[in-house]
C-alpha positions, 0 to 999 in steps of 0.5 A: 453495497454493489454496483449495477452493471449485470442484470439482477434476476427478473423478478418473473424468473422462475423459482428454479431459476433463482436457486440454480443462480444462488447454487451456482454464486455459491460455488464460485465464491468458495472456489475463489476463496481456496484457489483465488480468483485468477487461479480459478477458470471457468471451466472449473466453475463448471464443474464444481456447479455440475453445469456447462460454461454455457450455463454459466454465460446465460446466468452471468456475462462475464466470471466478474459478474459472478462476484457482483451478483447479488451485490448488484440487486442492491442498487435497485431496493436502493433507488426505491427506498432513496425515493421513498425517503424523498417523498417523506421529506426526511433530510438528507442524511437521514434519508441516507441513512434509511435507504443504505441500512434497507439496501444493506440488510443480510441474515446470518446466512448471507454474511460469510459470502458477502464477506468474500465477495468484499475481500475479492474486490478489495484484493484481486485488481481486475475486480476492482478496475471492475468496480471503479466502473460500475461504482457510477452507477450507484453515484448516479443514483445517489446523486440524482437523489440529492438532486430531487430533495435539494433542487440543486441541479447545477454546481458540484455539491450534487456529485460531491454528495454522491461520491462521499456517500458511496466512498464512505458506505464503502469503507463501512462495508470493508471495516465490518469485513476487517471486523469479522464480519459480525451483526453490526454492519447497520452501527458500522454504516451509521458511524461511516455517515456520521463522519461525512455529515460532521465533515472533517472539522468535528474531530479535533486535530491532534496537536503535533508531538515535540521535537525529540532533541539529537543524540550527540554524536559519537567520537569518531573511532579512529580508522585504521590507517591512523592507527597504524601511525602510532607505532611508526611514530613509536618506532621514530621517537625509539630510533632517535634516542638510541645513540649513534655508532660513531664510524671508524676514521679513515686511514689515510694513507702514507705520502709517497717518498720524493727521492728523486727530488732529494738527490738532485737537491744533493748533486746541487749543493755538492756542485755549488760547493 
């Protein structure tokens, strides 16, 4: 699936023109695998390709658009295999069908770069801000499609159609990549179709597992203040059995003597006699 944005190569173009187009796609793809796209300037395009920046500018109008390239091609074998499925009267996913497997056909050889094209616009986020903008014009096709076989001009289904169709031919094309990139992009796309044309009702929900009871909670293990407080509990219990050491009495001391109150109670009585 591409975009269309960049112009595809007239079909006028000289034979020579097309190869040093492809040499030069080539080339690019291969350095933004080993380097990675941001990493790679265009300068060092330039000189894996064995021409001038200005070469590269007239061929593509920005380094972008090298990724979009050959994807861009697409769009126009798409549009005219759409109408040519509208004037066969096919129904509409079919004539889906038809028209995406035809835009879609690559040999062997053409595999291993649409691959890396498909990674770097699903990876590196300039590219795909990139194609967010240039996915509408392959919606706009598709839904002017829509339109021509359903006579449906007003309303949501025409553009509804169109954006599910270009999403899930999309998701195809990343799924066959995540696959290995191997000869069966057409299932791969017809599977993708059969998904939007069943609608999400086809498959059955999966109903939802059982709740999975709660272990018990573990017994707290005690903190270690609080063990701590056992031998001081210990040590209170030890310290009120062990007897008490009685104190020594205190001396009192001796009462002072009276003498002189004694001898004047003797001159008293001595006198009183």
């Amino acid at each position: 699936m591409g975009m269309a944005e960049a112009p595809a190569p007239p079909a006028g173009w000289p034979r020579r023109k097309r190869v040093a187009r492809t040499r030069l796609e080539d080339a690019s793809l291969r350095l933004f695998a080993e380097r990675g796209f941001e990493q790679t300037t265009v300068d060092d395009l330039a000189a894996a390709s064995g021409v001038g920046r200005r070469t590269i500018f007239r061929y593509f109008p920005s380094k972008n658009d090298i990724v979009f390239g050959a994807l861009d091609e697409r769009l126009i074998i798409l549009a005219e295999e759409l109408a040519t499925g509208n004037s066969a009267g096919l129904p509409l996913v079919d004539m889906m069908r038809r028209a995406f497997h035809l835009a879609s056909s690559y040999g062997p050889g053409e595999r291993a770069s649409l691959a890396v094209r498909i990674q770097l616009i699903a990876t590196v986020p300039s590219l795909q801000a990139h194609a967010a903008l240039r996915y509408r014009a392959w919606e706009d096709t598709v839904q002017g499609a829509v339109t021509a076989r359903t006579g449906l001009h007003r309303g949501v289904y025409a553009r509804a159609c169109a954006k599910a169709v270009v999403a899930v031919v999309w998701a195809a094309f990343d799924t066959w990549r995540e696959n290995g990139a191997g000869d069966d992009l057409p299932e791969i796309i017809d599977a993708a179709l059969d998904v939007l044309a069943s609608g999400l009702a086809a498959v059955p929900a999966v109903p939802p597992a059982p709740a999975v009871p709660e272990a018990p909670e573990a017994a707290a293990v005690p903190e270690a203040s609080e063990a701590a407080a056992v031998p001081e509990a210990s040590e209170a219990a030890e310290a009120a059995a062990a007897p008490e050491v009685s104190q020594a009495p205190e001396v009192s001391q001796a009462p002072e003597a009276s003498a002189a109150p004694a001898e004047s109670a003797g001159r008293d009585a001595g006198r009183g006699a």
